[in-house]
C-alpha positions as a Python dict, from the first residue, in 0.01 Angstrom:
ca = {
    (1, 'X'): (0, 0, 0),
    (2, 'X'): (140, 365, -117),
    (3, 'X'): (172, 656, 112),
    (4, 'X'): (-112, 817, -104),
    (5, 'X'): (-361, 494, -53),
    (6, 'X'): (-234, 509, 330),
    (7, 'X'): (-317, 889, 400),
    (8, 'X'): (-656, 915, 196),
    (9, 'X'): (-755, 594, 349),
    (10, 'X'): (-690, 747, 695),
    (11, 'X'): (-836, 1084, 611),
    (12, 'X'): (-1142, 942, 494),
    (13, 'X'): (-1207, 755, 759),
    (14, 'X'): (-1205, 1025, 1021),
    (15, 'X'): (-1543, 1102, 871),
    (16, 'X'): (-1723, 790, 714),
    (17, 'X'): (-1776, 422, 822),
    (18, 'X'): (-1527, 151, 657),
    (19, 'X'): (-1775, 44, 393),
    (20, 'X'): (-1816, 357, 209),
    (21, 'X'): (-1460, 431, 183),
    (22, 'X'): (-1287, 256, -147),
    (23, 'X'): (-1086, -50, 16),
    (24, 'X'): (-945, -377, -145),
    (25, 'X'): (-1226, -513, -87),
    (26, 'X'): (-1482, -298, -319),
    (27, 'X'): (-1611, -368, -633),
    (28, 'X'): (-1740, -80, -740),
    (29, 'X'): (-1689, 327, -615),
    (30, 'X'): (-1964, 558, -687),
    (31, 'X'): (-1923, 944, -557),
    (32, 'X'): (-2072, 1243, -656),
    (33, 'X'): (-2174, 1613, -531),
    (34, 'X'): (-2445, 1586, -304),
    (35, 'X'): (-2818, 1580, -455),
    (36, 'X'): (-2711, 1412, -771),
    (37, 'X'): (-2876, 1079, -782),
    (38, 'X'): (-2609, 931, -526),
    (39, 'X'): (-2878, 722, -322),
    (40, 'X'): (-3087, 643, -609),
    (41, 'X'): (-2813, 478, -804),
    (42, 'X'): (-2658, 289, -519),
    (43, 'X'): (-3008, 202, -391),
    (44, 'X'): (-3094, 82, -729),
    (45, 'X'): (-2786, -166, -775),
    (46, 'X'): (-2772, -267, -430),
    (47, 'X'): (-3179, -413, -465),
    (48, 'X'): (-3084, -564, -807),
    (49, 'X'): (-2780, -731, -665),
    (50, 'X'): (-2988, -870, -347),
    (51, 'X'): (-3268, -994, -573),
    (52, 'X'): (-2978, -1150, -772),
    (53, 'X'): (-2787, -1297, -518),
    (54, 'X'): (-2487, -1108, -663),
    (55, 'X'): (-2253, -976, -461),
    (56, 'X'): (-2165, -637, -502),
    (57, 'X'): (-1941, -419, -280),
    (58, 'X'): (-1988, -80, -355),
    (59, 'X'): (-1809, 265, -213),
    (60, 'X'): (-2048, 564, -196),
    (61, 'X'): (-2153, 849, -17),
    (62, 'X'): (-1829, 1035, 127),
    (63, 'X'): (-1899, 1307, -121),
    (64, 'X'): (-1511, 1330, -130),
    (65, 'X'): (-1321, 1358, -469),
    (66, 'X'): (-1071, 1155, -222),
    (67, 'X'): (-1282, 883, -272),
    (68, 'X'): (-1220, 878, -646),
    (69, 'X'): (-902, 930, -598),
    (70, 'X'): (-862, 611, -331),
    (71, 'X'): (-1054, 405, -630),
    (72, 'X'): (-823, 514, -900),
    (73, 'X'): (-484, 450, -682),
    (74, 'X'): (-623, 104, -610),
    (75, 'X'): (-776, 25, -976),
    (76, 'X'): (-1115, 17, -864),
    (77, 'X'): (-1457, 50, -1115),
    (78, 'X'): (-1551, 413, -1047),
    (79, 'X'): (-1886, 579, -1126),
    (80, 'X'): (-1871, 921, -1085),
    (81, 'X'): (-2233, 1110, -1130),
    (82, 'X'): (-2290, 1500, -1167),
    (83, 'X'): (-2577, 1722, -1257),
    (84, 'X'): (-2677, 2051, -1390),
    (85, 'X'): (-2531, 2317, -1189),
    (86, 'X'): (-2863, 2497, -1113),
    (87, 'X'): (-3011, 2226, -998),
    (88, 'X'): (-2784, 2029, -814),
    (89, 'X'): (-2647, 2384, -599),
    (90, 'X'): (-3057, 2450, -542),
    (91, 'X'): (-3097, 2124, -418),
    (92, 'X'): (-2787, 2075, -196),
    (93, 'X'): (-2850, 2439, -94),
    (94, 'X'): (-3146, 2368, 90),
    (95, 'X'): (-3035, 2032, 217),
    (96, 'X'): (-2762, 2161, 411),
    (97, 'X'): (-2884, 2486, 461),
    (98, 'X'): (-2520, 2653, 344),
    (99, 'X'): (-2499, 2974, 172),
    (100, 'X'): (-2519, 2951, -236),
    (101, 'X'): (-2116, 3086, -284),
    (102, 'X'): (-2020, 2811, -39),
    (103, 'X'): (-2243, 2549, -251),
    (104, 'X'): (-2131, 2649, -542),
    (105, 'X'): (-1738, 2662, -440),
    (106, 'X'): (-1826, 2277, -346),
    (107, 'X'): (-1936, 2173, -656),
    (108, 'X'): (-1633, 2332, -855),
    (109, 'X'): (-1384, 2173, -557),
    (110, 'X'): (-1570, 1850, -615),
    (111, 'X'): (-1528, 1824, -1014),
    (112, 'X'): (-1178, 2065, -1014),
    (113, 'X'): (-979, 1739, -1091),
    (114, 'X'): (-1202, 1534, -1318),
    (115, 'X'): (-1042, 1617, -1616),
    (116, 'X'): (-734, 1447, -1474),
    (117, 'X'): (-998, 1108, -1378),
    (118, 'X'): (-1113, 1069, -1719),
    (119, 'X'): (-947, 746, -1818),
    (120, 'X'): (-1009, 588, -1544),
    (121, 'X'): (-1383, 709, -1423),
    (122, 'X'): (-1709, 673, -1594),
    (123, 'X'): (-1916, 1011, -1602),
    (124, 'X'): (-2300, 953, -1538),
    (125, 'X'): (-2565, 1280, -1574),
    (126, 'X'): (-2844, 1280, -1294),
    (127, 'X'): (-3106, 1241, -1590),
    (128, 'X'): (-3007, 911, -1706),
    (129, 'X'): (-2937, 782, -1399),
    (130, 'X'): (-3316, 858, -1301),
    (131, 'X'): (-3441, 739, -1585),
    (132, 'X'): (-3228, 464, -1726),
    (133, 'X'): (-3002, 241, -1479),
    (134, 'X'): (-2996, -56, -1725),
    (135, 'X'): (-2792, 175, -1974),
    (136, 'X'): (-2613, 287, -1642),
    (137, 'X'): (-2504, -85, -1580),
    (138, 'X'): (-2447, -194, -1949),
    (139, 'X'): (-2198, 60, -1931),
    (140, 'X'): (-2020, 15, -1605),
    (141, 'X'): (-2028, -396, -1698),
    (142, 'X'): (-1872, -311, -2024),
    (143, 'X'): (-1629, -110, -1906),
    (144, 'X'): (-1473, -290, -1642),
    (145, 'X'): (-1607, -617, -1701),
    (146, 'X'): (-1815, -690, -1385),
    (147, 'X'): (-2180, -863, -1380),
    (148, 'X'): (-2385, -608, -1242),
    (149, 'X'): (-2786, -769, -1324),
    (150, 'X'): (-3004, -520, -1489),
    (151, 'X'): (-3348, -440, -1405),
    (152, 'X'): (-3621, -634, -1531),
    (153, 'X'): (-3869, -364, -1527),
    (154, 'X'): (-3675, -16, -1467),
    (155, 'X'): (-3945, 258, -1412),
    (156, 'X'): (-4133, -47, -1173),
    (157, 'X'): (-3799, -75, -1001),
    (158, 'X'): (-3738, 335, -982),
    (159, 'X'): (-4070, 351, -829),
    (160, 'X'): (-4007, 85, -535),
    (161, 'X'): (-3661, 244, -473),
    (162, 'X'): (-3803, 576, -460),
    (163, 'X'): (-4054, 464, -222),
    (164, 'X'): (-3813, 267, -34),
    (165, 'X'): (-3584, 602, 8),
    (166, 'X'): (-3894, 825, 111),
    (167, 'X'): (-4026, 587, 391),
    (168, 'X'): (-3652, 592, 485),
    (169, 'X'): (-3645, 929, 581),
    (170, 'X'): (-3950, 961, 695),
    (171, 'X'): (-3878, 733, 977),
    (172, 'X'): (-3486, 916, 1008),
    (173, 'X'): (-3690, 1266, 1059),
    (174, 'X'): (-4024, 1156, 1181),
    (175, 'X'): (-3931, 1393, 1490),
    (176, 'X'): (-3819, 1695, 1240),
    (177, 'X'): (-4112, 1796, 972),
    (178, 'X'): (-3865, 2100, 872),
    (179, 'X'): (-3539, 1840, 815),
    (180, 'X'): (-3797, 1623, 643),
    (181, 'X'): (-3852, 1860, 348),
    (182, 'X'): (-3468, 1953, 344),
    (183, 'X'): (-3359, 1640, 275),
    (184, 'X'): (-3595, 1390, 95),
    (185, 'X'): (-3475, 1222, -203),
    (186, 'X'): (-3792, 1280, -377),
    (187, 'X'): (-3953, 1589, -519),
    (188, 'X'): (-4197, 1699, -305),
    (189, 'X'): (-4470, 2013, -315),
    (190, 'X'): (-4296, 2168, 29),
    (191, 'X'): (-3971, 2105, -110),
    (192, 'X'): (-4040, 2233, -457),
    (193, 'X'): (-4167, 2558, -271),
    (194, 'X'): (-3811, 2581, -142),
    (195, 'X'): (-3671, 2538, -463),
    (196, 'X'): (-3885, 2834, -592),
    (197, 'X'): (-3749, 3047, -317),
    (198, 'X'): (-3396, 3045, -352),
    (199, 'X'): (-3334, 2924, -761),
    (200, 'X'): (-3347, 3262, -892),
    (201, 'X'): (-3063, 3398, -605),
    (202, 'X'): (-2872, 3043, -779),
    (203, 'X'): (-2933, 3144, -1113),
    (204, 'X'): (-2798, 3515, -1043),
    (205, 'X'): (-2497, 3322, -851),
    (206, 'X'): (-2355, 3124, -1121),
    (207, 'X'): (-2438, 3357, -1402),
    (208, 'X'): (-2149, 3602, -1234),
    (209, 'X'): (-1927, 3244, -1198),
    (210, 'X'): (-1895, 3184, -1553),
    (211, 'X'): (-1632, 2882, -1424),
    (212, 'X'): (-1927, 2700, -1288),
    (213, 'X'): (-2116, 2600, -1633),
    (214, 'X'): (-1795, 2598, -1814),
    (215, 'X'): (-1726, 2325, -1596),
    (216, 'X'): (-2019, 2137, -1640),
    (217, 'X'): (-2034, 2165, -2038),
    (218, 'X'): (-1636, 2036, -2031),
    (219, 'X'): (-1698, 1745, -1839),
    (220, 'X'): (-2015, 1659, -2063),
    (221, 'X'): (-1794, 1652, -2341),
    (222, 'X'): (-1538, 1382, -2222),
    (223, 'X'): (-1486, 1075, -2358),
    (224, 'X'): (-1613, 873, -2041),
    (225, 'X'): (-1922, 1065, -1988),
    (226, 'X'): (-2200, 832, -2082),
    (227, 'X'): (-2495, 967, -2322),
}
């Protein structure tokens, strides 16, 4: 084990349980700025995989570029998923209740190295990760040559993972109406109020960061990023 695999393995730790953090023994890492399909996707594979019987390790949720990182130094499948700027800094921004500079700066810290990730990352857009995991999975099986099962029926499967993530919550926050809004996966009418509130303050934002969709269109035209 490198010095590099050593320290980000240590750092990441600090802050997130074993199994999230890309090890020897994962399979698959998937990371990406907060509010961008994260928990759908991983939700999605893990229920295939347990109606499968397939085994399927998978790193997720640090929200770290480390993570990617970790996977790449150790030669790990890595899935890394992004979505529109506007959307995913609205989103996040009412999640975590940060101000919209300090969302945005995450996003750009978050992707600031993908360029240098390409060959060794797959690139998936929130939209056909919501819509489309079977093309998700042909892709990641393809490219790295794993077994990953695909859906049977995907908008039936969406559905019951969807579900399966709202009653989640509900039972994490069932003390905190408020956090409940903030957080669920799910588009909701309160939550879609909040959106309303704050989008045009995002949209004003990034329109004075030019960086920010420049970003966004360069990574879209990568040779990883799946369409």
């Amino acid at each position: 084990m490198n010095d590099f695999v050593q320290k980000a393995t240590r750092d990441l730790l600090i802050l997130h349980k074993k199994t999230k953090v890309c090890r020897a023994q994962t399979n698959l890492c998937v990371e990406g700025f907060p509010r961008s399909a994260n928990t759908f996707c991983v939700d999605f594979l893990t229920y295939l995989c347990n109606e499968n019987n397939h085994q399927l390790n998978i790193a997720h949720h640090t929200h770290s570029p480390l993570n990617v990182e970790l996977a790449i130094a150790l030669e790990k499948p890595c899935l890394v998923l992004i979505r529109e700027p506007k959307q995913a800094i609205t989103s996040h921004a009412i999640y975590s209740g940060a101000r919209i500079p300090i969302v945005v700066q995450r996003y750009l810290d978050f992707y600031a190295e993908i360029k240098k990730w390409n060959p060794s990352i797959l690139i998936a857009d929130f939209n056909i990760v919501i819509s489309d995991m079977n093309h998700i999975i042909a892709k990641i099986n393809q490219r790295y040559g794993l077994d990953i099962p695909f859906s049977k029926d995907v908008a039936k499967d969406g559905t019951h993972i969807g579900m399966v993530a709202k009653k989640r919550a509900r039972v994490r926050h069932s003390d905190d109406k408020e956090r409940l809004i903030r957080t669920v996966g799910s588009p909701t009418p309160e939550r879609e109020k909040l959106k309303d509130m704050i989008r045009p303050k995002v949209t004003d934002y990034i329109a004075s960061r030019a960086e920010v969709m420049k970003k966004y269109n360069l990574i879209r035209q990568l040779d990883n990023y799946i369409t």
